[in-house]
C-alpha positions in Angstrom: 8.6 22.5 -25.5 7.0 24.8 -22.9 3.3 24.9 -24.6 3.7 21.0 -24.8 4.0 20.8 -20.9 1.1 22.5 -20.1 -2.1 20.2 -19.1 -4.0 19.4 -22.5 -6.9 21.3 -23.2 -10.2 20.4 -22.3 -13.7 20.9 -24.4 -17.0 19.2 -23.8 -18.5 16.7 -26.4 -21.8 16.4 -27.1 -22.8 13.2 -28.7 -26.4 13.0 -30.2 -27.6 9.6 -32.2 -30.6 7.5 -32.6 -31.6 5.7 -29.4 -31.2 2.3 -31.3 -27.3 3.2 -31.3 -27.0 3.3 -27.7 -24.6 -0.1 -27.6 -22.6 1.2 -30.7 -22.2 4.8 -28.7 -21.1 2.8 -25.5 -18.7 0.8 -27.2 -16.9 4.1 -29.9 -16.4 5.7 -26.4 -14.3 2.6 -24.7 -12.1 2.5 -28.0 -11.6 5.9 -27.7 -10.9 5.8 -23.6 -10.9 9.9 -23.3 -14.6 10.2 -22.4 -15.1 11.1 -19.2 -19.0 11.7 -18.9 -20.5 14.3 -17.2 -24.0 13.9 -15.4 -26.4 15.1 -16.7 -29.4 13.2 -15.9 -28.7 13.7 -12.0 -28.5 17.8 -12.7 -32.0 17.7 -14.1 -33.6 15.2 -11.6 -33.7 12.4 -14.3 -35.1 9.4 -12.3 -32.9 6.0 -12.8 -32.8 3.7 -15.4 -34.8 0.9 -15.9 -32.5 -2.5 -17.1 -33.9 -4.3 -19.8 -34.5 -8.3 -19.2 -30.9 -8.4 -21.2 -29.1 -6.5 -18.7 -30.9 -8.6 -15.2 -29.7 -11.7 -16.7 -26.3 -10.4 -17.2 -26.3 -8.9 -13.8 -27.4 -12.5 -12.7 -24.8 -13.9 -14.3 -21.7 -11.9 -13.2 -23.1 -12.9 -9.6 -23.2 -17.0 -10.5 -19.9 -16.4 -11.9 -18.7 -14.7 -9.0 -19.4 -17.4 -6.6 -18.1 -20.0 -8.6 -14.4 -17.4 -9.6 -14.5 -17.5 -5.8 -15.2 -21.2 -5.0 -12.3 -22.1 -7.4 -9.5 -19.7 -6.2 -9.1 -17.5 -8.8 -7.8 -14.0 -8.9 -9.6 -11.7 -11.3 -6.8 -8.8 -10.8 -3.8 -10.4 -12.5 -3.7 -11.3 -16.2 -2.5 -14.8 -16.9 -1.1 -13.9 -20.0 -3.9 -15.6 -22.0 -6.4 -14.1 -23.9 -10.3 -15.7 -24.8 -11.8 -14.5 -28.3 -14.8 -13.1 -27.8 -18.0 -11.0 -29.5 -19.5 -8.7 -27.5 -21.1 -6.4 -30.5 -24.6 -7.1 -28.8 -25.6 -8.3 -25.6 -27.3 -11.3 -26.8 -24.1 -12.9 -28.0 -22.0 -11.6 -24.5 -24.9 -13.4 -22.6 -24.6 -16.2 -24.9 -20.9 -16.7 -24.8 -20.9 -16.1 -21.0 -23.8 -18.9 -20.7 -22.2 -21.6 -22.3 -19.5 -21.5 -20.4 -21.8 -21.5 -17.1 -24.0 -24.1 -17.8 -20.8 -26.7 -18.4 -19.3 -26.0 -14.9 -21.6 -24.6 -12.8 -23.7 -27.8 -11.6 -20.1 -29.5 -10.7 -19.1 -26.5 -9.1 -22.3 -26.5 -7.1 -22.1 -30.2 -6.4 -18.1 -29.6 -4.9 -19.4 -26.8 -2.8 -22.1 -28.6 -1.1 -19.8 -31.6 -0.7 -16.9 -29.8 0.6 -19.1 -27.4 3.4 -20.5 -31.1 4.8 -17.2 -32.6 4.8 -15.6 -29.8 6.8 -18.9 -29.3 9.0 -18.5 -33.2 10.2 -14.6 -32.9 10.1 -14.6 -30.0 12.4 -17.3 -32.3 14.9 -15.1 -35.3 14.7 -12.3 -32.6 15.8 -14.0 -31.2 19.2 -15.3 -34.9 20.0 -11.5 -36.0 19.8 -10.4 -33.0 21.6 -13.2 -33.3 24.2 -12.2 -36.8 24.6 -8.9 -36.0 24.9 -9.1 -34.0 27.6 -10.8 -36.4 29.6 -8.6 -39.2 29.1 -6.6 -38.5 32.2 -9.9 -38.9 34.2 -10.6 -42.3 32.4 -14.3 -41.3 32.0 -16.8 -42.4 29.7 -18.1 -39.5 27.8 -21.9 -40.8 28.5 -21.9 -40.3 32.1 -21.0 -36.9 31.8 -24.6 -34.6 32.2 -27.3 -34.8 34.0 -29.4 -37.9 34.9 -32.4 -38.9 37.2 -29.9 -39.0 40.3 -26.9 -37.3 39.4 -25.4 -34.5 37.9 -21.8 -34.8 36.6 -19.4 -32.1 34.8 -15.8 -32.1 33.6 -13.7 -29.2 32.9 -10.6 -27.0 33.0 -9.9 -25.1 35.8 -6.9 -23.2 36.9 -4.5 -25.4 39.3 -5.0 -22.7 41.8 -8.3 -23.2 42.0 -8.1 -26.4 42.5 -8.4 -27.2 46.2 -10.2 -24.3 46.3 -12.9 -25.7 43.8 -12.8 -29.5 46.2 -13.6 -27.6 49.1 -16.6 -25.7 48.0 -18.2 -28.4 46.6 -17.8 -30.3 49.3 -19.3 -27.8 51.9 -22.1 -27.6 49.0 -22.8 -31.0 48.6 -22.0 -31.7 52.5 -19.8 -34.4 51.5 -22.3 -35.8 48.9 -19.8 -35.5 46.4 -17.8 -37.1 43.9 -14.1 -35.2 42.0 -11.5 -36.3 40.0 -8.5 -34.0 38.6 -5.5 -34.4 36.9 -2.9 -31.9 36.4 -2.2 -31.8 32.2 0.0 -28.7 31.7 1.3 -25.7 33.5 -1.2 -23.6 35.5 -4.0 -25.9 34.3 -6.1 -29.2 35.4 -8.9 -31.0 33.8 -11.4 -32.4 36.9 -15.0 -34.1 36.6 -17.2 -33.3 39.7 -19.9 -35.4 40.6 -22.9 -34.4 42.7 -26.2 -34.9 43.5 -28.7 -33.6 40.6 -30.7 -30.9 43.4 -27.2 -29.5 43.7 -26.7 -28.7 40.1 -27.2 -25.1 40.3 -25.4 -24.3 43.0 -22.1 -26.1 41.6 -22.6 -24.5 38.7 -22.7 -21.2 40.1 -19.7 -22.1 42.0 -17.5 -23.2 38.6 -18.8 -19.7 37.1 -16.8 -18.0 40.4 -13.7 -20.6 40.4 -12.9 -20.1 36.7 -14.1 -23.9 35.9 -15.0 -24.5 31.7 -16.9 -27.3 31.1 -16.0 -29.2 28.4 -19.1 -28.8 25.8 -19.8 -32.6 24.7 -21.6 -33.1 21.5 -24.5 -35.4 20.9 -24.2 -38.9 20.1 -20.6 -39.0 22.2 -20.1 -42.7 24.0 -17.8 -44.9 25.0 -14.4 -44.9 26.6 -12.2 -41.7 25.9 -9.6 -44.4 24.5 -12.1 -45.4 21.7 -14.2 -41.9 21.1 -10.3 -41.4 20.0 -9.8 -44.1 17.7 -13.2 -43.7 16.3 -13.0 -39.9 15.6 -9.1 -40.0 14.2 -10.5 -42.5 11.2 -12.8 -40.1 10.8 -10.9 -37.3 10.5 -8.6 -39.2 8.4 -11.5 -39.8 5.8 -13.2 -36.9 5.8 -9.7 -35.1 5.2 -9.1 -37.7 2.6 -12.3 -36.5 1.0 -11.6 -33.0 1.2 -8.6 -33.3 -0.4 -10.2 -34.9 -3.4 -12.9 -32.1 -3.6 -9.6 -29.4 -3.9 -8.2 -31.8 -6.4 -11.2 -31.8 -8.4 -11.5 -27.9 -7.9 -8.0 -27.5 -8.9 -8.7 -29.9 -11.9 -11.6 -27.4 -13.1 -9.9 -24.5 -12.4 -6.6 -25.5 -14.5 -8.8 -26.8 -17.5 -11.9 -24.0 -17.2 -9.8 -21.0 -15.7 -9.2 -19.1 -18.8 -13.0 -19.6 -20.0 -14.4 -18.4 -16.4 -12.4 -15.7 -16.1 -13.1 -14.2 -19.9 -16.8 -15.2 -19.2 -16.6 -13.1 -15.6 -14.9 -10.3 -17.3 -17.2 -10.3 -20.1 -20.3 -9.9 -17.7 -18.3 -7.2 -15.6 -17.8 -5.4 -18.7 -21.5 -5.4 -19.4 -22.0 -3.8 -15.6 -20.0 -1.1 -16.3 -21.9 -0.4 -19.4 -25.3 -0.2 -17.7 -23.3 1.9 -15.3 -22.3 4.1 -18.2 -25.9 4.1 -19.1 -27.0 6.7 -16.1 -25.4 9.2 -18.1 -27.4 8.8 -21.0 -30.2 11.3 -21.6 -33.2 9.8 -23.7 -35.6 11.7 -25.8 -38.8 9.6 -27.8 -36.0 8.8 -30.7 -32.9 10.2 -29.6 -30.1 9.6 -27.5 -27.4 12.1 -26.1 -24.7 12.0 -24.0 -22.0 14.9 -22.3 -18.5 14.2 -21.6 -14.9 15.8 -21.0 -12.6 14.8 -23.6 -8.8 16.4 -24.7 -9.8 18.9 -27.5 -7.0 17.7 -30.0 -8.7 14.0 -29.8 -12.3 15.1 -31.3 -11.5 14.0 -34.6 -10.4 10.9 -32.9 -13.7 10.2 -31.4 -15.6 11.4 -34.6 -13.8 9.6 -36.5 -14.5 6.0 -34.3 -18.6 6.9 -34.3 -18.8 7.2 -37.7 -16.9 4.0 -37.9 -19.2 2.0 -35.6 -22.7 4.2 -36.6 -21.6 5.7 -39.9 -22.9 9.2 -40.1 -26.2 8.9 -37.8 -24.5 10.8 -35.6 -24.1 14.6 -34.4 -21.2 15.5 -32.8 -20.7 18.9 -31.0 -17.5 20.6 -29.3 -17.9 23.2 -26.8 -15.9 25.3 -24.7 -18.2 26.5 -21.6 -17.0 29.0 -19.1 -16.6 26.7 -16.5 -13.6 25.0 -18.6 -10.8 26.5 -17.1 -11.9 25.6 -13.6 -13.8 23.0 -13.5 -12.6 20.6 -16.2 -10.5 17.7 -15.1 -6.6 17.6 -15.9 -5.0 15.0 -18.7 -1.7 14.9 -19.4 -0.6 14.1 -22.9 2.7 12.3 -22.3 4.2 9.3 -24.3 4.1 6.1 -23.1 7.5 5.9 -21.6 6.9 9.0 -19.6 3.8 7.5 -17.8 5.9 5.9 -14.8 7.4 9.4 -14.4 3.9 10.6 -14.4 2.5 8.7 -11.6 5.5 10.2 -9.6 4.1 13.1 -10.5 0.4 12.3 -9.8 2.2 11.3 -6.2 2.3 14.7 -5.4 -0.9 16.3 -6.5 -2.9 16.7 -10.2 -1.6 19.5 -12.4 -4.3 22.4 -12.6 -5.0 23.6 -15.9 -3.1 26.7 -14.1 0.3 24.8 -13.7 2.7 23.3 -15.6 3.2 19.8 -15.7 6.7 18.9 -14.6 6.6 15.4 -16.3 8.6 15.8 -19.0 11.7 17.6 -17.7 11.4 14.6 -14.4 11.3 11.9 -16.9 15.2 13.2 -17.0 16.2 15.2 -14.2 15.0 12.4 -11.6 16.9 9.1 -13.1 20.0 11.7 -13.3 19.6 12.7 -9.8 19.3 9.1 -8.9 22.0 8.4 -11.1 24.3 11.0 -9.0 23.5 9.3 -5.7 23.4 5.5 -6.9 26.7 5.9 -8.9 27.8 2.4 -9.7 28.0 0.5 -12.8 27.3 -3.3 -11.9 24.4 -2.5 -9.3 23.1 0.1 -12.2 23.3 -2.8 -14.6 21.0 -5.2 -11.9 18.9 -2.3 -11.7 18.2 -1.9 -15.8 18.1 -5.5 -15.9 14.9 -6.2 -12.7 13.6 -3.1 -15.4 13.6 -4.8 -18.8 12.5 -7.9 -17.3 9.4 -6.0 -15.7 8.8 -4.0 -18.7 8.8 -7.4 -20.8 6.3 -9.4 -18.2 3.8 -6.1 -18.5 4.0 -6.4 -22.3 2.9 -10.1 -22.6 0.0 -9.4 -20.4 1.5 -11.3 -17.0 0.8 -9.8 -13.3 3.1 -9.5 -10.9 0.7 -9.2 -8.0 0.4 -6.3 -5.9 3.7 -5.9 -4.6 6.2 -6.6 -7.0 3.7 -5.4 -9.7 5.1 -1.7 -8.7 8.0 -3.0 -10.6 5.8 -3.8 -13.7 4.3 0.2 -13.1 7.6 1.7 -12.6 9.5 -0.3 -15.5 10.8 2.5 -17.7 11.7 4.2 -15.2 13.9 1.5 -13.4 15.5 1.3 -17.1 16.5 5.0 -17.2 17.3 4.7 -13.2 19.6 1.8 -13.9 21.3 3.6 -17.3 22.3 6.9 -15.1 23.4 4.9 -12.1 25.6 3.2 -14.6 26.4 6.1 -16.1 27.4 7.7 -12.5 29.5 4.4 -11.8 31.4 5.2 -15.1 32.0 8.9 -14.5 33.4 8.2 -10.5 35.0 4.4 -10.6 32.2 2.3 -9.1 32.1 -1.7 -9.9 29.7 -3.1 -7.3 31.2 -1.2 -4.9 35.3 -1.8 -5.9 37.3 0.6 -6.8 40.4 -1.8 -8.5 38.1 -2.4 -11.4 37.2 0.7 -13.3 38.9 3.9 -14.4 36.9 7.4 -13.4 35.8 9.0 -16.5 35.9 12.0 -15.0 39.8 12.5 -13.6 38.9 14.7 -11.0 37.1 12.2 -8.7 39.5 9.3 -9.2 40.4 7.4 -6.0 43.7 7.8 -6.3 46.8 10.6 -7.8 48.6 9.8 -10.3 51.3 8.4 -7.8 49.3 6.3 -5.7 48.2 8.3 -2.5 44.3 9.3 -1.8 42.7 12.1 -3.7 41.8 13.9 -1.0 39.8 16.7 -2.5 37.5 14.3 -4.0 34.7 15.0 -1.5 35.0 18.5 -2.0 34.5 18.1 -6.1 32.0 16.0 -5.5 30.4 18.5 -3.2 30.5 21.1 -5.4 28.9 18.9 -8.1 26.1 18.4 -5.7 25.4 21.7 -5.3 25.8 23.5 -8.5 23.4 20.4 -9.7 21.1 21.9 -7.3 21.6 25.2 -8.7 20.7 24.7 -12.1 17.7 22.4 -11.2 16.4 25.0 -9.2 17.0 27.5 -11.4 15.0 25.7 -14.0 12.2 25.6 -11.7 12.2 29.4 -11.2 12.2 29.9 -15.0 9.5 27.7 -15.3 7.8 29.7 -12.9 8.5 33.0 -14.1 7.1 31.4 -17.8 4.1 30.5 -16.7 3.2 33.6 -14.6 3.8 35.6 -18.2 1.4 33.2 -20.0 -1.3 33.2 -17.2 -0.6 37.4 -17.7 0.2 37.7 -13.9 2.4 40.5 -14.3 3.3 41.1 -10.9 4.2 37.5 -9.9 6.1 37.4 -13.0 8.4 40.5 -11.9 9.0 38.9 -8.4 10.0 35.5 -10.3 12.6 37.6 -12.7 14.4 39.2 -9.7 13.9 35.9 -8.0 16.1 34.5 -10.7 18.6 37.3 -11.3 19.2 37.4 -7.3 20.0 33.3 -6.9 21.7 33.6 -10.3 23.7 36.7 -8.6 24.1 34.9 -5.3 25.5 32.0 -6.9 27.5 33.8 -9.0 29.6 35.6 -5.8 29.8 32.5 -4.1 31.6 30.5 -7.3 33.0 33.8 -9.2 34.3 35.9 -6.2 34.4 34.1 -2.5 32.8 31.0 -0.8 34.2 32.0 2.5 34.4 35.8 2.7 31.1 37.7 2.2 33.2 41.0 2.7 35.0 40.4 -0.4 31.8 40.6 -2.4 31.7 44.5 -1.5 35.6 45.4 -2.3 35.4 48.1 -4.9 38.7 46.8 -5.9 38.0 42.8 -6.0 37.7 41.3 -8.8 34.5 39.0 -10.3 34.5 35.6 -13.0 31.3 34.5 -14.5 30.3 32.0 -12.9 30.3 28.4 -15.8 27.9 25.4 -14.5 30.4 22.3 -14.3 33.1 23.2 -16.4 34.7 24.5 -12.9 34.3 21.5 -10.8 38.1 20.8 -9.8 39.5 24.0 -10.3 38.6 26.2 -7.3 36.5 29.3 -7.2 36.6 33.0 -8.2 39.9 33.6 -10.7 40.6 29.6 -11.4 41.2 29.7 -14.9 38.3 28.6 -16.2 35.6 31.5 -15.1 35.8 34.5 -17.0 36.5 37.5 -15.8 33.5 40.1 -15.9 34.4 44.1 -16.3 33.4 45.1 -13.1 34.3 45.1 -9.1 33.0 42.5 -6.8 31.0 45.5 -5.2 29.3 46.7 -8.4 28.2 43.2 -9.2 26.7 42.4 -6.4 24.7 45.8 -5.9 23.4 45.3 -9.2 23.0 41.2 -9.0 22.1 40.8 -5.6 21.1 44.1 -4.4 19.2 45.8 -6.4 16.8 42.6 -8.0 16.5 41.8 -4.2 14.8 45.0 -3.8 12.8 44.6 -6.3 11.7 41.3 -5.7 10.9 42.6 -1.8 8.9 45.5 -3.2 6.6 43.8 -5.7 6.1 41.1 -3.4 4.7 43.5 -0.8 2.4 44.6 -3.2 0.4 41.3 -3.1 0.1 41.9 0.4 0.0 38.8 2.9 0.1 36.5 0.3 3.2 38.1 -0.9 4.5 38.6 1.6 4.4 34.7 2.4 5.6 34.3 -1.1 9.0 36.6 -0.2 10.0 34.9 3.0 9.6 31.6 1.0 11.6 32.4 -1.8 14.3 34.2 0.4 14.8 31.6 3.0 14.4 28.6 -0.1 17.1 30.4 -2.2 19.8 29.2 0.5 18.3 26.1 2.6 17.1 24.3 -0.9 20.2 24.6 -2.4 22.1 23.2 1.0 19.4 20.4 1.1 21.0 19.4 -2.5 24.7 18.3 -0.7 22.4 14.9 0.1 23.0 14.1 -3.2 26.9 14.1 -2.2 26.5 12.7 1.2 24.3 9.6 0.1 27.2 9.2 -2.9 29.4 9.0 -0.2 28.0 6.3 2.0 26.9 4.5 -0.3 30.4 3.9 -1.5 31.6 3.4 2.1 28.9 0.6 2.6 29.9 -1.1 -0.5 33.7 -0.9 -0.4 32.9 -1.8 3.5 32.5 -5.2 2.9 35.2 -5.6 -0.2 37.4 -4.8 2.7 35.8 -7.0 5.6 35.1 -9.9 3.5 37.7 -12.2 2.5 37.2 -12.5 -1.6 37.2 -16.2 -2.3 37.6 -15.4 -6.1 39.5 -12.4 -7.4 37.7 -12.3 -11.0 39.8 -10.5 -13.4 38.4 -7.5 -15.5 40.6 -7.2 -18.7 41.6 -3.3 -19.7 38.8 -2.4 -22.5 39.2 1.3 -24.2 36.6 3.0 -26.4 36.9 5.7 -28.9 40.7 6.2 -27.2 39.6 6.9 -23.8 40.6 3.9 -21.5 37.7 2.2 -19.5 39.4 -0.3 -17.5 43.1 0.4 -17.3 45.4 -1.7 -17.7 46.7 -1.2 -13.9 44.8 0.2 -10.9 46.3 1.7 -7.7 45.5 -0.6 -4.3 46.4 0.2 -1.2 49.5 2.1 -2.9 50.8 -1.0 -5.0 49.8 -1.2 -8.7 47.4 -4.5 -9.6 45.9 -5.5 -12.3 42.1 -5.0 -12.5 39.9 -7.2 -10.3 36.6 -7.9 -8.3 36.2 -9.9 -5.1 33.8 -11.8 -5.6 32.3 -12.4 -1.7 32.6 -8.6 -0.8 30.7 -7.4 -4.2 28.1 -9.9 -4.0 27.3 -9.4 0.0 27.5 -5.8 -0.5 25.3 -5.4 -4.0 22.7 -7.2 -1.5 22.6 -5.2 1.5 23.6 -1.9 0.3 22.2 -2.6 -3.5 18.5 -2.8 -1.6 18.9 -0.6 1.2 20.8 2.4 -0.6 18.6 2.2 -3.2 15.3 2.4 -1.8 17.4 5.7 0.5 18.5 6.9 -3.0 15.0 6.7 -4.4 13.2 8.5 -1.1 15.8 11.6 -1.5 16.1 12.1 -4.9 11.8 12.1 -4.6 12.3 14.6 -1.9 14.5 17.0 -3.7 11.8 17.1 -6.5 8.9 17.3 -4.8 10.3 20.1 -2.0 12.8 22.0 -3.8 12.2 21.7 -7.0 8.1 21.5 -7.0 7.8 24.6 -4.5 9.7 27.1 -7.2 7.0 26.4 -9.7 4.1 23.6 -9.2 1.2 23.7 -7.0 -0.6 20.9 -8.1 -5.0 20.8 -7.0 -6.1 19.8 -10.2 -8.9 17.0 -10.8 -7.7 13.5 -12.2 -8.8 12.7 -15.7 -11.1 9.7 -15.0 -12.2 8.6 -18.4 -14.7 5.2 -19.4 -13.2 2.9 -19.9 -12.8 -1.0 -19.5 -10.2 -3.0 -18.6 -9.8 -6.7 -20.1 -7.0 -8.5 -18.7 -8.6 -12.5 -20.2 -10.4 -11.3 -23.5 -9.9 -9.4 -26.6 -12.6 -8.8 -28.9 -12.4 -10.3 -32.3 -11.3 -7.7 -34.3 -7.9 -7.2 -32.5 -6.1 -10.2 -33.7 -4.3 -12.1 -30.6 -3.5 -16.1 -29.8 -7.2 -17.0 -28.7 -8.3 -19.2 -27.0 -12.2 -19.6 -27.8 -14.7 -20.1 -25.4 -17.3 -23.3 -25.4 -19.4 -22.8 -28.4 -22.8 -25.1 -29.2 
C-alpha cells in the first residue's frame, strides 16, 4: 500500500514521426490525456508558427460562432446532456461540419441582431422623450418652446426645493425683472421649473443653474407638442417597439431551442481546433520530421505507444527518458481510482504532493467521511446526505451541469456518498433519527441515552470524549508513521530517528494517560504503581489504568515511563538539535503538537454534542403534529429499533415527530453540516497533514480537450448529427 501512495513516477517522452502525421500525433496524445508537453521550441528561440489557410478559417469561425453562441444565450460551460456525432479526423471535414451548420443560421442571426439593437436604440428614445415630457407636465409646457430662439432663451429643469427661491431671485436681479419662471414642487426635496429670459442673458443664467444645482432636462430632436400628447405618442411607441422586441427574443429562443445542440457542438468543434494549433507551439519541425517532448506517468508509455501505433501504425519512434531534473522539476500525478478523485481535490486544496511526499489521498478517502461520520452522527440526515450524493453522482454520469454552484455537488459526489454512509453509520452506533432519540436503539450500549431503568446516562459525554480523543490518537499516530516511512525511503536517517522517538514518546504518553493516570502525573513516577497497555477503543466505557480490559505490563509506572517517555524524548531532543535551526523548529513543533493536536481532536465530541442539542432542540420546542410510528426491526439478533424506548422516564413505543424532525433536519441538517465539514477539513489538514505532508509540488497539467456537446464517431453514443449537404 505505502509504494502505491507515493506520487506516480515521472519520465519524459519523446515522440518523433513524419511531419505529415502531425494531426494523427495531436489527436493519439488527447486519447491518451497524460501528455503534458514541455517547450521546447521557446528554449531554443524557435520563432512562432505560421497557421495554415485551414487553421485562419477555423479561427474565423470559432469567432462567428462566438457571437452568434452569445447573441442566443447560450452557455458553453454546462453539458446539456446531449451529444452531436461528429468527424474531426482532418480539419477539412471539422471546418466542413462546423460550416454547415453556420451558413443555416448565421444570416438570421445577423438579421435578429441588427433588428433587435434598432429596436432597443428607438425604444430607449421613446423612453427619455416620455420621461422628459413627463417631467414637464406639471409646467403645462410645450416641449418646442423650450431652447433658444431669435428673442428668447428658455430652460426647464430640476432643481433642489431649497434652491428654489434662491434660484427666482438671481434670475431676476440678472435679468432685471426681464424674466419669465414656473415651478412645481413633484416629490420630496425636489422641483421641476422652466425659466424664461431674454436670449443676451443666456449665459449668465446658465452659469447661475451650474451654482444653484439646476439640471436641465436634455430634450431630444424632433420633440413637439403638448407634454399630454408627446405622452400618448411615445407610450404607443414603446408599446410596439417592446412588442417587437419580444418577437425578436421569441424568434432567438425559437433558434436556439431547435439549433442549440448543433451550435454548440459546431463551437466546441472549432474550440477544439484552437487548442490544437495551441498544441502546435510545442512541436519542433525538421525538413521531414516532426518531434515533440512531454511529461507523462512512466507506467502509461505503453499506453501511449500503443495509441500512436494505432492512429500512425509503426511510423513512429518513441523514446523514454529519465533526466536529472526528474526528481525536481517534473510535475506531480496522482494515480488514484476514480472514486477517490473528490477526495483528491480535498487534497489538491491544500497544496500538490512533491515527488518527496506522500500522497495522503488514499488513507482520506476513509479517515475523512469517518471523521465526519463521528461529528454528523445521525441516521435520517445521513440518509438525505447519501441520497443529494447519488443523485449528483447520477446527473455527472449522463453528462448534465449543475452550474457553478451546485455543480460542487456534482465534483464532490462520492464523497457525499461515503459522508452520508458514516454519518449513518455514526447515527446507528449513538441513537440518532433526525435528531430523536425515541426512535432508535444505540448500537454501541455505552452511549445510550438512557440506563437500563430510565434515568440519563450521564457518563455519555465523557465516553464520547474519550472516543474523540483516542480517534485522534490513532490518526495522528498514523501520520507520524507515515512520516517516519517516508524519511527511511528518501534515506534521511536522521529525520527518521527523530520521527521513531516521536512515535514511541506520544505512543508512551498516551499510554500513561489511559494505562496508569489521567489526573495524577505523579503517579506515572511511583516505583511501586502499576501500568496496563493501553488497547485503542476496546476501553471506551470502562475507565482508565487497571479497568479490566487493559493489560497489565511487567513493570512499574516509573520504569515505563523513563523508558517510554523519557528516554525516546531525549533522543528525539538530541537528534533534532543536530539539524540545527531547522531542527530545532522541527522539535518545538512536534513537542508542543503532541499535546495541543490531540486536544484540538475533543471538537469532534463537542460538535457531536451540539449538534444533537440543536436537533433534539426543536423535537422538544415544536409541537409534533404527527407522531409517525417506527416498528422494532432486528438484524442478525441484535435489535435496531426496540420494541420500547425510554422518554422522559415512561416507556413508549418508538416514534418520530414529525414538525420537530423536519424543522430541525433543515436548520441544523445545513448548518451543522457545512460546521461538520469545515472541522473535520481542519483536523486533516492541521493535525494530521503537519505530522507528515508538506505539499509544493507542481500540478499535472496534461493536453487535453474537453467535449461536453460532441463525441467523435468512433465512441458510440445517442447522436444527434449535425446538418449535412
Amino acid at each position: 500500500m505505502a509504494p502505491s501512495m507515493s506520487p506516480a513516477k515521472m519520465a519524459v517522452a519523446r515522440v518523433i514521426t513524419h511531419k505529415d502525421f502531425e494531426r494523427e500525433v495531436l489527436l493519439a496524445l488527447e486519447e491518451f490525456g497524460l501528455f503534458e508537453f514541455i517547450d521546447v521550441r521557446h528554449q531554443v528561440g524557435i520563432a512562432e508558427i505560421e497557421l495554415t489557410s485551414d487553421e485562419e478559417a477555423a479561427q474565423a469561425l470559432l469567432d462567428r460562432l462566438t457571437h452568434i453562441v452569445n447573441s442566443l444565450g447560450l452557455d458553453v460551460t454546462r453539458g446539456i446532456g446531449q451529444f452531436v456525432e461528429i468527424d474531426d479526423s482532418n480539419i477539412s471535414n471539422a471546418l466542413h461540419q462546423a460550416n454547415n451548420v453556420l451558413k443555416a443560421i448565421d444570416a438570421e442571426v445577423l438579421d435578429i441582431d441588427s433588428d433587435m439593437a434598432m429596436a432597443r436604440v428607438e425604444l430607449e428614445r421613446h423612453k427619455n422623450v416620455r420621461d422628459v415630457a413627463l417631467s414637464l407636465e406639471p409646467l403645462g409646457l410645450a416641449l418646442d418652446r423650450i431652447g433658444v430662439t431669435e428673442y428668447t432663451y428658455t430652460a426647464a429643469g430640476v432643481v433642489p426645493q431649497a434652491n428654489l427661491s434662491k434660484l427666482e431671485w438671481s434670475i431676476k436681479e440678472v435679468s432685471e425683472g426681464t424674466y419669465a419662471m414656473r415651478s412645481v414642487i413633484v416629490k420630496r426635496g425636489k422641483a421641476v421649473a422652466s425659466v424664461t429670459v431674454p436670449a443676451e442673458m443666456k449665459n449668465a443664467v446658465d452659469r447661475i443653474f451650474s451654482a444653484l444645482g439646476f439640471e436641465p432636462l436634455a430634450i431630444p430632436e424632433g420633440s413637439e407638442g403638448t407634454p399630454e400628447k408627446i405622452i400618448a405618442d411615445s407610450n404607443a411607441e414603446i408599446e410596439r417597439l417592446s412588442k417587437e422586441v419580444d418577437l425578436l427574443e421569441r424568434r432567438r429562443r425559437l433558434i436556439a431551442k431547435e439549433w442549440g445542440p448543433r451550435i454548440l457542438a459546431a463551437w466546441e468543434l472549432m474550440e477544439i481546433e484552437r487548442q490544437r494549433i495551441e498544441a502546435r507551439r510545442y512541436v519542433v519541425h525538421t525538413k521531414q520530421a516532426m518531434k515533440v517532448w512531454g511529461w507523462i506517468p512512466e507506467k502509461k508509455a505503453p499506453e501511449l505507444e500503443e495509441i500512436l501505433r494505432r492512429r500512425i501504425g509503426k511510423v513512429f519512434e518513441m523514446k523514454i527518458e529519465h533526466p536529472d531534473f526528474v526528481e525536481y522539476d517534473s510535475p506531480t500525478y496522482l494515480d488514484n481510482p476514480k472514486f477517490m478523485k473528490a477526495t483528491e481535490e480535498v487534497v489538491g486544496a491544500y497544496g500538490v504532493p512533491s515527488h518527496h511526499d506522500l500522497d495522503p489521498t488514499k488513507i482520506m478517502w476513509l479517515t475523512f467521511p469517518l471523521i465526519f461520520g463521528l461529528i454528523f452522527a445521525d441516521v435520517g440526515q445521513g440518509l438525505l446526505i447519501l441520497l443529494i450524493g447519488i443523485v449528483a453522482w447520477n446527473s455527472k454520469r449522463k453528462g448534465q451541469d449543475w452550474g457553478p454552484i451546485l455543480g460542487y455537488l456534482q465534483t464532490g459526489a462520492s464523497g457525499l456518498i461515503t459522508m452520508g454512509v458514516f454519518a449513518m453509520l455514526g447515527g446507528f452506533l449513538f441513537g440518532s433519527f433526525f435528531g430523536v432519540e425515541t426512535a432508535i436503539q444505540p448500537l454501541w450500549p455505552i452511549f445510550a441515552h438512557t440506563l437500563e431503568d430510565g434515568s440519563p446516562n450521564t457518563y455519555r459525554t465523557a465516553h464520547l470524549l474519550k472516543l474523540s480523543i483516542e480517534v485522534g490518537v490513532l490518526q495522528m499516530s498514523m501520520g507520524i508513521v507515515l512520516n517516519l516511512y517516508n524519511r527511511l525511503k528518501h534515506r534521511e536517517y536522521r529525520e527518521a530517528i527523530v520521527a521513531f522517538s516521536y512515535l514511541w514518546t506520544y505512543l508512551g504518553f498516551v499510554n500513561l494517560l489511559f494505562g496508569v493516570s489521567a489526573n495524577s502525573v505523579s503517579a506515572w513516577f511511583d516505583p511501586d504503581g502499576t501500568v496496563n497497555l493501553w488497547v485503542p477503543i476496546l476501553g471506551i466505557g470502562y475507565g482508565t489504568g487497571n479497568n479490566g480490559v487493559y493489560p497489565l505490563l511487567p513493570m512499574s509506572a516509573q520504569m515505563f515511563t523513563l523508558l517510554c517517555l523519557v528516554l525516546p524524548l531525549a533522543i528525539m531532543t538530541v537528534t533534532s538539535l543536530m539539524g540545527k535551526m531547522d531542527g530545532l523548529v522541527e522539535y518545538l513543533e512536534y513537542s508542543i503538537g503532541m499535546i495541543s493536536h490531540t486536544v484540538s481532536y475533543a471538537r469532534i465530541f463537542a460538535l457531536n454534542t451540539v449538534h444533537l442539542i440543536l436537533s433534539s432542540m426543536f423535537v422538544q420546542m415544536l409541537p409534533a403534529l404527527i407522531e409517525i410510528p417506527v416498528p422494532p426491526i432486528s438484524v442478525l439478533g441484535v435489535e435496531i429499533i426496540p420494541h420500547q424506548v425510554w422518554e422522559h422516564g415512561v416507556l413508549v413505543e418508538p416514534y418520530v415527530p414529525l414538525l420537530g424532525a423536519l424543522v430541525g433536519t433543515i436548520v441544523v441538517g445545513i448548518l451543522e453540516g457545512l460546521l461538520a465539514f469545515m472541522h473535520t477539513l481542519r483536523l486533516h489538514f492541521v493535525e494530521w497533514f503537519s505530522k507528515f505532508y508538506h505539499a509544493g509540488g507542481t500540478p499535472f497539467r496534461p493536453y487535453a480537450v474537453s467535449r461536453l456537446f460532441t463525441r467523435p464517431v468512433n465512441e458510440p453514443v445517442a447522436q444527434t448529427p449535425l446538418l449535412t449537404n
